[in-house]
ZADO-959310 format. One record per residue (C-alpha): residue number from 1; residue in one letter; chain; x, y negated, z negated. Coordinates in steps of 0.2 Angstrom, whole numbers, plus 5000, padded with zeros to 4 digits. Layout:
+-----+------+-----+------+------+------+
| seq | type | mol |   c1 |   c2 |   c3 |
+-----+------+-----+------+------+------+
| NUM |    a |   A |    X |    Y |    Z |
...
+-----+------+-----+------+------+------+
end
This chain:
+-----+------+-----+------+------+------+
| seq | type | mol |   c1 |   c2 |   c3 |
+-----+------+-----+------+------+------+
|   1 |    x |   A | 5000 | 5000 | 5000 |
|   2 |    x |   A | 5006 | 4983 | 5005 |
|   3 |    x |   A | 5010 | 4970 | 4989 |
|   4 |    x |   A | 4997 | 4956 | 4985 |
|   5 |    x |   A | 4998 | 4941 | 4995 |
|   6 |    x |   A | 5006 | 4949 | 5013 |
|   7 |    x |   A | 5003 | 4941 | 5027 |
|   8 |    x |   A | 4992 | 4947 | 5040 |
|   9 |    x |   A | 5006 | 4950 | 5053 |
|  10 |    x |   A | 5015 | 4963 | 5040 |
|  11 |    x |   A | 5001 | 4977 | 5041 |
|  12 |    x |   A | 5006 | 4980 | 5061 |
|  13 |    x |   A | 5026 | 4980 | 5055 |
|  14 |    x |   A | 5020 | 4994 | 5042 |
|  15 |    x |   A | 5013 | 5004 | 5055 |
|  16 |    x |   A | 5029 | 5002 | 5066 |
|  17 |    x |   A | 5040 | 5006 | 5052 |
|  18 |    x |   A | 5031 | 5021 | 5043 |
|  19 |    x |   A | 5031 | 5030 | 5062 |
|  20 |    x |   A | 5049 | 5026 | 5063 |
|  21 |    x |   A | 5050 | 5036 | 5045 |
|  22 |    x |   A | 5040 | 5050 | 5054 |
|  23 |    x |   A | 5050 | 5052 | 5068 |
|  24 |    x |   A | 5066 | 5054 | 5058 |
|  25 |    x |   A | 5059 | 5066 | 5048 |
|  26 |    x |   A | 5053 | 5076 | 5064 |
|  27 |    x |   A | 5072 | 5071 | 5073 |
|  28 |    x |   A | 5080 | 5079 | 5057 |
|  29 |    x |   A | 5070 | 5097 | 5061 |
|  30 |    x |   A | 5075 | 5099 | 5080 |
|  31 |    x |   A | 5092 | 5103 | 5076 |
|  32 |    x |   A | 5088 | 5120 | 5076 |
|  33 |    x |   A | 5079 | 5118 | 5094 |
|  34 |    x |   A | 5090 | 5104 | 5106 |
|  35 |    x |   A | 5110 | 5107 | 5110 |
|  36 |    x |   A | 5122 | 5102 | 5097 |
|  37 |    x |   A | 5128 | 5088 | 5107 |
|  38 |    x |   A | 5113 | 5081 | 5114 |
|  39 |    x |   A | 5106 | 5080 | 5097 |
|  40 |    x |   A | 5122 | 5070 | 5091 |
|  41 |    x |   A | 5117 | 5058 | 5105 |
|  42 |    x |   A | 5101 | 5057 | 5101 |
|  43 |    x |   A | 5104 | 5055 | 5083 |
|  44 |    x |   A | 5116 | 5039 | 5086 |
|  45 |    x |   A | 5102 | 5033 | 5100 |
|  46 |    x |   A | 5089 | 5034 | 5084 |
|  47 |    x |   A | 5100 | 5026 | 5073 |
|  48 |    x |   A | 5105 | 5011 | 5081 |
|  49 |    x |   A | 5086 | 5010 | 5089 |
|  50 |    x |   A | 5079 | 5009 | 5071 |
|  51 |    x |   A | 5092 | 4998 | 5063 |
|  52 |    x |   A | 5090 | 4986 | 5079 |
|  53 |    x |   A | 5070 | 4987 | 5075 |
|  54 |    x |   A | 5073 | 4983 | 5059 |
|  55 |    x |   A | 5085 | 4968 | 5061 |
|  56 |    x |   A | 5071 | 4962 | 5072 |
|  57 |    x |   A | 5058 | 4962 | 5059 |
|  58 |    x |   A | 5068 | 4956 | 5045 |
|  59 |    x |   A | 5071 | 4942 | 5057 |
|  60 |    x |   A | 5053 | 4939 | 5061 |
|  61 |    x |   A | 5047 | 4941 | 5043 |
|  62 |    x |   A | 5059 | 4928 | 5038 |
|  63 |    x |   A | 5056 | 4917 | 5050 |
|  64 |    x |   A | 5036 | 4918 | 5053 |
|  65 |    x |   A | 5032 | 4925 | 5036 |
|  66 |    x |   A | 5041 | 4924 | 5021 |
|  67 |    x |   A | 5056 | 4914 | 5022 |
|  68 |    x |   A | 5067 | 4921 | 5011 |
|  69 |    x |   A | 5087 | 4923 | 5011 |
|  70 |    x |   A | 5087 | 4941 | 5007 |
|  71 |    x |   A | 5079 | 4944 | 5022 |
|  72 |    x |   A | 5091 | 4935 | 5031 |
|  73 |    x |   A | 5105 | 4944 | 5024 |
|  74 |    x |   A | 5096 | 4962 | 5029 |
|  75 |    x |   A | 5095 | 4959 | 5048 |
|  76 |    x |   A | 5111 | 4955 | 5048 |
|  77 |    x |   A | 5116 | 4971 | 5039 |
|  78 |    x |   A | 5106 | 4979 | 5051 |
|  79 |    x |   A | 5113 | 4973 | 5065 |
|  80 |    x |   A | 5131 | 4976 | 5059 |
|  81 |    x |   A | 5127 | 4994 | 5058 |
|  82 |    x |   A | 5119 | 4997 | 5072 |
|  83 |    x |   A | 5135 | 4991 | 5083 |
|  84 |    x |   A | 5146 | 5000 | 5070 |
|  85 |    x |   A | 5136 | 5016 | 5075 |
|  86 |    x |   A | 5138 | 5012 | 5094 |
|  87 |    x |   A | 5157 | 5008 | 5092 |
|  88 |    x |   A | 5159 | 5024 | 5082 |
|  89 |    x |   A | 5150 | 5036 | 5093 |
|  90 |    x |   A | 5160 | 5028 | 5107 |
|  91 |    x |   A | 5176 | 5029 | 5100 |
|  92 |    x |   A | 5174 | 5050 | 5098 |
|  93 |    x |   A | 5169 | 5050 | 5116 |
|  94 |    x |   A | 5184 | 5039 | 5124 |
|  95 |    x |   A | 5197 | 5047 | 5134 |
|  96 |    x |   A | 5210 | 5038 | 5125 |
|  97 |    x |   A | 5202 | 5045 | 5107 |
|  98 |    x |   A | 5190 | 5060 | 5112 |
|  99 |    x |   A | 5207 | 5073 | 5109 |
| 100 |    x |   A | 5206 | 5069 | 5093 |
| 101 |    x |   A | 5190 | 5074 | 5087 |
| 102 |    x |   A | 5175 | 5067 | 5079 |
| 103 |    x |   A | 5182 | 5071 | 5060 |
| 104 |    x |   A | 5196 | 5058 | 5066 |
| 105 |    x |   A | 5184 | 5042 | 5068 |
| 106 |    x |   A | 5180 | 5047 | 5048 |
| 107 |    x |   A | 5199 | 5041 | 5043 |
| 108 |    x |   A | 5198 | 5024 | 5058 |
| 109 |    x |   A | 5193 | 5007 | 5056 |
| 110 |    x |   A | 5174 | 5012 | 5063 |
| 111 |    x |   A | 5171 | 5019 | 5044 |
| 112 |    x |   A | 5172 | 5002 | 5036 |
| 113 |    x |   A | 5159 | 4996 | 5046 |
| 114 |    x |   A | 5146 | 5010 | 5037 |
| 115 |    x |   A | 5154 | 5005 | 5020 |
| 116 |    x |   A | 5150 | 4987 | 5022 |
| 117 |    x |   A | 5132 | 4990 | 5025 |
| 118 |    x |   A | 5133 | 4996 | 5007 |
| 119 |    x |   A | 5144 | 4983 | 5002 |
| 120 |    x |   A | 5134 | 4967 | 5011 |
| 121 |    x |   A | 5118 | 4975 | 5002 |
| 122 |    x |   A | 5126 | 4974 | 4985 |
| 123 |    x |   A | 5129 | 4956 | 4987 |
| 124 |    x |   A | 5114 | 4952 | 4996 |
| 125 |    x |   A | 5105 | 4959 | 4979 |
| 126 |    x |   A | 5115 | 4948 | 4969 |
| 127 |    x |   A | 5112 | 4933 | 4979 |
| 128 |    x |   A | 5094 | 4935 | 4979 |
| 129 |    x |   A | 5088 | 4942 | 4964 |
| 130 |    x |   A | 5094 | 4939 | 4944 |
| 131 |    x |   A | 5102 | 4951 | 4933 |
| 132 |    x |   A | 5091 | 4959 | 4919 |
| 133 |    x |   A | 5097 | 4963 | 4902 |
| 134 |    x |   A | 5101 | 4984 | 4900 |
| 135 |    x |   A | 5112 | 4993 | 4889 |
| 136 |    x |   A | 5130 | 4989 | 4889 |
| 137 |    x |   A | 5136 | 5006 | 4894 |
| 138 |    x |   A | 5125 | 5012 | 4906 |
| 139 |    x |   A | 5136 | 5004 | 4919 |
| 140 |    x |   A | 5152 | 5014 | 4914 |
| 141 |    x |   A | 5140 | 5031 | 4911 |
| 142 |    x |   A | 5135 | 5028 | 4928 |
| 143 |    x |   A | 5153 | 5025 | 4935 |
| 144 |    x |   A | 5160 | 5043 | 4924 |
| 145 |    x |   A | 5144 | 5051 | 4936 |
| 146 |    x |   A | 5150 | 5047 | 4953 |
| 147 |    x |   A | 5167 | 5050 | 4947 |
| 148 |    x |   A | 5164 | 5067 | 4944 |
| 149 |    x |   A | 5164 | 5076 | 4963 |
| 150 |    x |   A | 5178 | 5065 | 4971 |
| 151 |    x |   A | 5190 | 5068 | 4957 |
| 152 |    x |   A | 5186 | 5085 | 4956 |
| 153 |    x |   A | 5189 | 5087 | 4977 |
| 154 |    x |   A | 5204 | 5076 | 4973 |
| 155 |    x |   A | 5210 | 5090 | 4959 |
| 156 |    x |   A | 5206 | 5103 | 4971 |
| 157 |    x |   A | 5215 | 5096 | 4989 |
| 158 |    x |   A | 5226 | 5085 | 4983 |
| 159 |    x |   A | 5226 | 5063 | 4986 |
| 160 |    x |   A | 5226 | 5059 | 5004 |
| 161 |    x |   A | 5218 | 5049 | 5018 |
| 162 |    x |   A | 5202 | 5058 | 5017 |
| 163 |    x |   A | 5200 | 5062 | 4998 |
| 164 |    x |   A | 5205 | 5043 | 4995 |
| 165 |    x |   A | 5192 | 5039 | 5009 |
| 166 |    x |   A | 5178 | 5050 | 4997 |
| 167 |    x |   A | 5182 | 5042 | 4981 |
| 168 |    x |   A | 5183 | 5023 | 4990 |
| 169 |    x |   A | 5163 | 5028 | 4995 |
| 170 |    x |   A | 5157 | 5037 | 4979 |
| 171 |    x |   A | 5164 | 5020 | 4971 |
| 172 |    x |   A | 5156 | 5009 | 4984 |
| 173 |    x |   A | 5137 | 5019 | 4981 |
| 174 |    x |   A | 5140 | 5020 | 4963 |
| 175 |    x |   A | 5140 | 4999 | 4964 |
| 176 |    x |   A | 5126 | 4998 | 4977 |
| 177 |    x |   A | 5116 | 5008 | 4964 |
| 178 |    x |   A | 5121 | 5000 | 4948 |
| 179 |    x |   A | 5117 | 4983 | 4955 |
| 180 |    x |   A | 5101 | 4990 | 4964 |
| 181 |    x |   A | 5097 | 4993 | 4945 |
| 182 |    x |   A | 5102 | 4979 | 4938 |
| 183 |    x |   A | 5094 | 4967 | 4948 |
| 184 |    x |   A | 5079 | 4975 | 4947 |
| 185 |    x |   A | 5075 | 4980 | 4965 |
| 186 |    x |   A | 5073 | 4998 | 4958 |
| 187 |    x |   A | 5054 | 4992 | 4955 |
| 188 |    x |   A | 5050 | 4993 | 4973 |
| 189 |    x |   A | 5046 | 5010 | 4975 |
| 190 |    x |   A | 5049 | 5011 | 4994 |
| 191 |    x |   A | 5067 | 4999 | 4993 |
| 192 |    x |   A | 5072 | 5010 | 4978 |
| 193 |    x |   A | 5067 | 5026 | 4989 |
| 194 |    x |   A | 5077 | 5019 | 5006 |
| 195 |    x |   A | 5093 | 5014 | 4995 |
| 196 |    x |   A | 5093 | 5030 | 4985 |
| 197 |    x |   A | 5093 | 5040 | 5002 |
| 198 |    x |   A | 5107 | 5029 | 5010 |
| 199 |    x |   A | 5118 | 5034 | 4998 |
| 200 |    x |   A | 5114 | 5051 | 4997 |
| 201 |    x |   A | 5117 | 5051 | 5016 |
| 202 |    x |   A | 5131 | 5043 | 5012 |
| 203 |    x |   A | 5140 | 5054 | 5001 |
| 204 |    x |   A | 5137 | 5072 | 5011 |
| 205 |    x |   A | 5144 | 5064 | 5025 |
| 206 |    x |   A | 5159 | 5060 | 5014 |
| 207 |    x |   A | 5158 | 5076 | 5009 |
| 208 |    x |   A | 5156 | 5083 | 5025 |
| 209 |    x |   A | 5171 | 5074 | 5032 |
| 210 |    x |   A | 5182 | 5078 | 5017 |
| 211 |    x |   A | 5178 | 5096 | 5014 |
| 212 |    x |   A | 5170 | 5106 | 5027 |
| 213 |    x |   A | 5180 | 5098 | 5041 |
| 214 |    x |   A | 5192 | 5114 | 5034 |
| 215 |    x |   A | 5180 | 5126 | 5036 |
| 216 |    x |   A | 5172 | 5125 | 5052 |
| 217 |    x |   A | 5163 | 5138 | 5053 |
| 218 |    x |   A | 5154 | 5141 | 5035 |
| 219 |    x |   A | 5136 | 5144 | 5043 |
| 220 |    x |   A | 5119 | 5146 | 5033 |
| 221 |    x |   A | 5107 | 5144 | 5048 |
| 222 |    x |   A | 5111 | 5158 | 5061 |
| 223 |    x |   A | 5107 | 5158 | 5081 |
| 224 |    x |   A | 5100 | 5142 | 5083 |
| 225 |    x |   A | 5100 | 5130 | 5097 |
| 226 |    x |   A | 5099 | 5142 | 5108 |
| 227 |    x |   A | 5117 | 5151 | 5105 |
| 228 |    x |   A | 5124 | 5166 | 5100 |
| 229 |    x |   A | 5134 | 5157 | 5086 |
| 230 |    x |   A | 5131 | 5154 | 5069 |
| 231 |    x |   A | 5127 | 5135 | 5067 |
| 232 |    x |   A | 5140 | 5129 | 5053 |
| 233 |    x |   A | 5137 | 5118 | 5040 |
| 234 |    x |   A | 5149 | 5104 | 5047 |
| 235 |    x |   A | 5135 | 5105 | 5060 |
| 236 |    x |   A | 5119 | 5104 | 5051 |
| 237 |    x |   A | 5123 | 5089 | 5042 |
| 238 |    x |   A | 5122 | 5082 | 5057 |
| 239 |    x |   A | 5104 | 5077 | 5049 |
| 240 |    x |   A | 5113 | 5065 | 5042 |
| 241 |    x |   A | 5112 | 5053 | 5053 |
| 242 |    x |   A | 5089 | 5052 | 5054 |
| 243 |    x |   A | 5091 | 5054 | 5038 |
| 244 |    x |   A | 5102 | 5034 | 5037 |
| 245 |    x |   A | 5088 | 5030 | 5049 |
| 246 |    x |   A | 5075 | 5035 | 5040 |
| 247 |    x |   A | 5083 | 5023 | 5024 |
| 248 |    x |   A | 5083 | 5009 | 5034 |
| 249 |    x |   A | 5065 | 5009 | 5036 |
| 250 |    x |   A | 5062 | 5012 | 5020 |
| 251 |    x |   A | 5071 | 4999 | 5015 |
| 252 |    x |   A | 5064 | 4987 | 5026 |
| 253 |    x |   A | 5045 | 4990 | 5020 |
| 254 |    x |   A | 5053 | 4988 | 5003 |
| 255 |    x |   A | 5059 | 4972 | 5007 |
| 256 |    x |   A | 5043 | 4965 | 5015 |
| 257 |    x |   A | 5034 | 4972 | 5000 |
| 258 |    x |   A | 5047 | 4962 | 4988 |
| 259 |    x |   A | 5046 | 4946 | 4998 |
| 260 |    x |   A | 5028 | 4946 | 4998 |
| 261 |    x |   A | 5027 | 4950 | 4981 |
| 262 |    x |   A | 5038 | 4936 | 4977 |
| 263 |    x |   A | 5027 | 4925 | 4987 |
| 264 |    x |   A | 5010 | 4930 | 4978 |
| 265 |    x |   A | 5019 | 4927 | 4960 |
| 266 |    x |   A | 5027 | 4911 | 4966 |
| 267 |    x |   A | 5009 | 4906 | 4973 |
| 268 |    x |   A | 4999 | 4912 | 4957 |
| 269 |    x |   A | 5011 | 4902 | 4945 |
| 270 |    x |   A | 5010 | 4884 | 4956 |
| 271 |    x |   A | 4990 | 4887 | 4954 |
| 272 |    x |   A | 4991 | 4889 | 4935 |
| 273 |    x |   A | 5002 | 4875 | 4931 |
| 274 |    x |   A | 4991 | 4865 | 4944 |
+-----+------+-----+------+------+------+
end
């Protein structure tokens, strides 16, 4: 249900948005039906589509509905990721790079650009909301949590470009949801939902990248796709990209529910002091 006091224009950008949440959720299931490699294609094609759509309505919103900096601040988020996901399926396909294999692009430049969506998301929660007062050592129980799996692949593989890499994003996602909290933004159920599933998203590609990258062909789905040959687990979590997708249109009917809300309070408290 759409907060009180949201324009009339949002119910259609609803619509728009929870079908894009559907079709991830149907994307995510054909892996066992398309080719492995058209499905990667399609995936980054999803991903970039919804994160353009998304920029687009965060753009609109802010500047037809409710003109709030946060809103700003997302689309361009948005748009930052979606030609980080181009470059980085580009830069796995390129003759100069292709040699080197996908896991490659993991340990490149191309990654930073996925850890700053986290990291422009953490700040634009600071910038547009206030801190709320919570225990003094939730923040540092929260911190020993997300510590737990990167130092434990650290124990078990030893420091190096990739394990640094897994404990660089498990520190990046442990910020984006202690500030999430923090701030208050946990309140929207839909923004909480889309922030808690890109960084779940976030972390089994980390973990994918850093750990099964050595065992290629651990498999728990058998003869799908079409082939004779076990799909491996490096290969399902290919799901992981409708899965970002799917966040980003959670997180975009979270925010339009926040702004709105926002508004209706903001309106509400000019009529009583009037």
């Amino acid at each position: 249900m759409a907060a009180p006091g949201t324009p009339a224009g949002h119910r259609p950008a609803r619509y728009l948005l929870w079908g894009l949440v559907a079709l991830c959720a149907v994307f995510m299931v054909l892996i066992v039906v398309l080719p492995l490699p058209l499905y990667r294609l399609a995936g980054h094609c999803l991903e970039a589509g919804v994160a353009i759509s998304c920029m687009v309505l965060c753009l609109y919103a802010y500047r037809y509905w409710l003109g709030r900096i946060i809103l700003l601040l997302a689309a361009f988020v948005f748009g930052e990721y979606a030609l980080a996901t181009v470059f980085w399926y580009l830069f796995s396909l390129l003759p100069l790079t292709e040699n080197l294999g996908r896991p490659f692009v993991y340990t490149s430049v191309a990654e930073l650009s996925f850890l700053g969506f986290m990291i422009f998301f953490i700040a634009a929660f600071q910038i547009e909301g206030k801190k709320e007062q919570g225990h003094a050592l939730f923040p540092w129980l929260l911190l020993v949590l997300f510590l737990v799996v990167p130092l434990m692949v650290i124990a078990g593989y030893g420091l190096t470009v990739r394990t640094a890499m897994l404990l660089v994003r498990f520190l990046i996602v442990e910020q984006l949801i202690a500030v999430t909290i923090a701030y208050g933004f946990f309140r929207y159920p839909l923004l909480w939902a889309g922030i808690c599933i890109r960084c779940l998203a976030a972390m089994l590609y980390g973990l994918r990248e850093t750990i099964l990258v050595y065992y290629p062909t651990l498999s728990l789905l058998p003869n799908v796709s079409g082939s004779t040959a076990a799909v491996s687990l490096y290969d399902l979590l290919s799901i992981v990209g409708p899965l970002i997708a799917a966040s980003f249109a959670l997180i975009t009917l979270g925010l339009l529910d926040y702004v709105a809300a926002r508004e209706h309070n903001g309106a509400r408290s000019t009529d009583t002091a009037a």
